[in-house]
N, C-alpha and C positions, 0 to 999 in steps of 0.2 A: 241594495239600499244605500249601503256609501259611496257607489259608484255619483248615485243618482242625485244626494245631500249636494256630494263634489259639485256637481252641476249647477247648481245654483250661485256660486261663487263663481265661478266660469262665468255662464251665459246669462246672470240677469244684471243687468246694469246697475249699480246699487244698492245693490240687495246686501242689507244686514241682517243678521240673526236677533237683534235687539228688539227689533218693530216687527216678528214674526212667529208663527205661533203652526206646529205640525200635529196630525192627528196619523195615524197608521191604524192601517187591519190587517187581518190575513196570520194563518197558522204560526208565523215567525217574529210578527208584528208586538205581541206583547213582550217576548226578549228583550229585544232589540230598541223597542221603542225605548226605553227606559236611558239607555245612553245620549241619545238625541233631547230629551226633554218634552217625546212626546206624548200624549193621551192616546190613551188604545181604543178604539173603538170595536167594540163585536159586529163580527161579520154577517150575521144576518140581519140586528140592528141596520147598520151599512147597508148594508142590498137593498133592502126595505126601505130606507128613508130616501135612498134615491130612486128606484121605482116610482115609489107615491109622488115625489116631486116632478119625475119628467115624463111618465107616463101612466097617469093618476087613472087611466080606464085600463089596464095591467088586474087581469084576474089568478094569473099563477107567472108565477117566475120557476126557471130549472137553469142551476148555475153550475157549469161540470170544470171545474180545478185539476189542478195538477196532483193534490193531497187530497180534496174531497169533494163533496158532489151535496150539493141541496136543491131541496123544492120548497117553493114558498106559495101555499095557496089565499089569497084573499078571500074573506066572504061576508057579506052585507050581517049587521045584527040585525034582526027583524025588529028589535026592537026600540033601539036606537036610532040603524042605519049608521049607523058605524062602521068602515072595514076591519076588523080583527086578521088576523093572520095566523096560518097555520102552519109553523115551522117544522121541516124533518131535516137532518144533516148526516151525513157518512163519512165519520170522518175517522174510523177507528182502522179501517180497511182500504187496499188501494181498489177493491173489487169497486166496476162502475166509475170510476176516475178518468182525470187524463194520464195518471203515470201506467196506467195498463195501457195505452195508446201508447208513451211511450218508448215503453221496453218491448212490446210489438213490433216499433217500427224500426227501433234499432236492432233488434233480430233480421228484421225484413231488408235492412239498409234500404231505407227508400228515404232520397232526399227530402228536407222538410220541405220544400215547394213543391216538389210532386205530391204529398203527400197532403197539401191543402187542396189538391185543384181531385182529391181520388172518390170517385163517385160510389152511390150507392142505387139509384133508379135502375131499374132493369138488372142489374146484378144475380148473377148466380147464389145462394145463401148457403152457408152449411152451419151445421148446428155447432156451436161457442158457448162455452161457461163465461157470462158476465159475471159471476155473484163471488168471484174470488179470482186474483191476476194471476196466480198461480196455474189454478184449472185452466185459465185462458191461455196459459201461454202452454201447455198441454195438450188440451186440443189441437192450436194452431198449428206445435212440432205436427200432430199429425197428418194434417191434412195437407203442409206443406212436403211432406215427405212422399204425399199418394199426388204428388202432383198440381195439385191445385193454385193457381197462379196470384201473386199478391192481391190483385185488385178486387179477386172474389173475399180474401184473407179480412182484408182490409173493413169490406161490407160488410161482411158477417161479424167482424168484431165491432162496429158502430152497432147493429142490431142488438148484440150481446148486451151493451152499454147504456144501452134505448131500455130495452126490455127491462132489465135488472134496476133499473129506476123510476119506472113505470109500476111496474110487480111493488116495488119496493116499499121506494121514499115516500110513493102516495099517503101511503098507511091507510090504503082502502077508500081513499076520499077520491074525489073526481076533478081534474084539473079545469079550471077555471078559464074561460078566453075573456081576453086578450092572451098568450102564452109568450113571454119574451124569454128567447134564449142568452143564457148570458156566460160568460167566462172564454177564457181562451180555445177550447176545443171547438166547442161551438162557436166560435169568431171567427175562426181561421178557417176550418176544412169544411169544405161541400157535403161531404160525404153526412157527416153527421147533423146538418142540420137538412138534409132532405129527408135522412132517416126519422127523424122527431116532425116532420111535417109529413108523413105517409104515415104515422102511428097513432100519434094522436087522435085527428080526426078518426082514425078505427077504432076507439073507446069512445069518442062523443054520439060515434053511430049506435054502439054496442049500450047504451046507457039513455039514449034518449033524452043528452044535453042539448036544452035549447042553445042555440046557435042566432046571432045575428040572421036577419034575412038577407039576400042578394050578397052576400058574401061570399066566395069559397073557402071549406074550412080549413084547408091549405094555407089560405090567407090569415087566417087568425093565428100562426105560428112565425111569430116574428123576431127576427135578429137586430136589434141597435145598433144606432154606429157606436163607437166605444165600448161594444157589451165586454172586451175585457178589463176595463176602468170602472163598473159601477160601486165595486166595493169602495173603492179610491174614492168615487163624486162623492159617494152616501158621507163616507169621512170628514170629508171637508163640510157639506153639509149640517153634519151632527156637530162641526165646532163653529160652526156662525152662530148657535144656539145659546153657546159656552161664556162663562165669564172671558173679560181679557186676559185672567192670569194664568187660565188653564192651557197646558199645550204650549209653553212657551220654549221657543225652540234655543236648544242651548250650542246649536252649533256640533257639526261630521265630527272633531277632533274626538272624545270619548269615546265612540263608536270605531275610528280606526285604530285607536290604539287597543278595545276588544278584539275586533277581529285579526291583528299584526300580533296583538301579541298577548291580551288577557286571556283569550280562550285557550290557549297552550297552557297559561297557568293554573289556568282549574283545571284541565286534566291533569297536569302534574300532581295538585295537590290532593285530586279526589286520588289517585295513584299511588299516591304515596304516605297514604294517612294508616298503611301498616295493615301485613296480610294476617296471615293466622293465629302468628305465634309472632314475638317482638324479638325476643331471642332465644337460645338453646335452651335458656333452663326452661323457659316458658313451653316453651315445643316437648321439653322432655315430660313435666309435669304433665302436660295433656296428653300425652301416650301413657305412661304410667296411670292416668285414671280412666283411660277409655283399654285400657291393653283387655283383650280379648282372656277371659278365664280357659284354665286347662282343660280341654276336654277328656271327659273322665266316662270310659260306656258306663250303658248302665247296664247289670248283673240280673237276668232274671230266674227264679225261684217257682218252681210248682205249686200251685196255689191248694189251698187246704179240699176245698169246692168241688176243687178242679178233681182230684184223688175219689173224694166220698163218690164224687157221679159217675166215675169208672167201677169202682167196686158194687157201684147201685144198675148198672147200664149189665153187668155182666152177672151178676141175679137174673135179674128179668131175660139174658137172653134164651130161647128155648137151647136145650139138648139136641146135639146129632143124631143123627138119625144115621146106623149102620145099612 
């Protein structure tokens, strides 16, 4: 982000920060924005307001990040006719993600341009834990150990990531066409956006979603230009909305001087705000009131009971018999 501020002073001819005004998203975007002077906008807000504006016939969106993974279904109020939206996000976990792609593909070393152009059509599949990168990268040790060559590696982990968001994020609902794939994984590499155009249509069959006519349903799974920018447009969009005073951008300086050198100072000083004990006497008095008492056994005695039912038990027992 202050690479990107920088740039602005660079490369636009004139550009003041006085007559200018930034909105940011995205998991890091509320931190950070605060030094800039800018307004935060939420991220599915974002998706959503840019959807609706650029591709207003958009019946579900599926957005896969580097930290989390959402689906956004649209659907008509019957009564209104209204589109309402129905939000699901993943964002507690890397399972289903791009960062389990990739810590994958840094295992796998496969350069990033191979690595966009790696297919999944025709592909061999073997079975993959999508539902946690842990499990996934589990599996992969194994199958990569019995031989199995990245590019099958690779399919089956798009499958995994398909699947487990599908199962998932739906929350039982049925995805909507138009279907625009959106974020970096799905921008960039083949592989996963064939994988969500072979799947999908397999639930619109399975469920008896009407479908456009003369269509293939192939076709209704679509990739934007920009799809990794829509959070970014919806942004800008949600501040054309906004008063002029909101989002007035204060200018990179604040924000480089966080990143050079304030965030060193808050962990120093979350570090250094004193561990257990401040000093000896303090440390001595908490062992002194937690000091463990002397263990003492304990002594046991024939019980009174105990005695009467042996002298009762040996009555009752019969006589020998010579």
């Amino acid at each position: 982000m202050l690479e990107f501020c920088r740039r602005f002073d660079a490369e636009i001819e004139g550009f003041q920060a006085a007559n200018s005004r930034i909105f940011v998203t995205g998991s890091g975007g509320n931190g950070l924005g605060g030094y800039l002077g800018a307004k935060f906008v939420q991220e599915v807000n974002a998706v959503s307001l840019a959807v609706e504006r650029l591709y207003p016939e958009c019946g579900s969106v599926i957005e896969l990040g580097g930290q989390d993974a959402k689906i956004i279904i649209f659907k008509k109020d019957p009564e209104t006719g209204r589109k309402k939206k129905i939000p699901s996000m993943n964002d507690k976990c890397a399972g289903g993600t791009g960062a389990v792609i990739d810590k994958i593909n840094a295992k796998l070393r496969i350069p990033s341009d191979q690595l966009c152009q790696m297919g999944y059509v025709g592909m061999k599949l073997h079975p993959v834990a999508g539902k946690c990168g842990v499990f996934a990268e589990t599996d992969i040790n194994g199958l990569q150990k019995m031989g199995v060559p990245p590019s099958e590696l690779m399919a089956s982990l798009f499958e995994a990531i398909v699947m487990q968001n599908l199962s998932v994020l739906t929350r039982g609902n049925t995805l909507q066409p138009v279907v625009l794939l959106l974020g970096g994984p799905n921008c960039y590499i083949q592989g996963m956006r064939d994988c969500w155009k072979h799947n999908i249509p397999k639930i619109w069959e399975e469920r008896g979603t009407p479908l456009p006519e003369g269509v293939p349903p192939e076709d209704l799974v679509k990739t934007p230009d920009n799809a990794q920018y829509f959070a970014a447009i919806g942004s800008v969009e949600f501040g054309k909305s906004e008063d002029d005073d909101i989002g007035q951008y204060a200018g990179w300086e604040k924000l480089a001087w966080y990143v050079e050198i304030g965030r060193d100072e808050e962990k120093t000083k979350r570090g250094g705000t004193g561990g257990l004990a401040k000093d000896d006497a303090e440390l001595d008095a908490f062992k002194l009131k937690y000091r463990p008492k002397k263990f003492v056994p304990a002594s046991f005695q024939p019980a009174k009971w105990w005695k009467a039912s042996s002298v009762s038990m040996a009555a009752r027992r019969p006589p020998r018999r010579c």
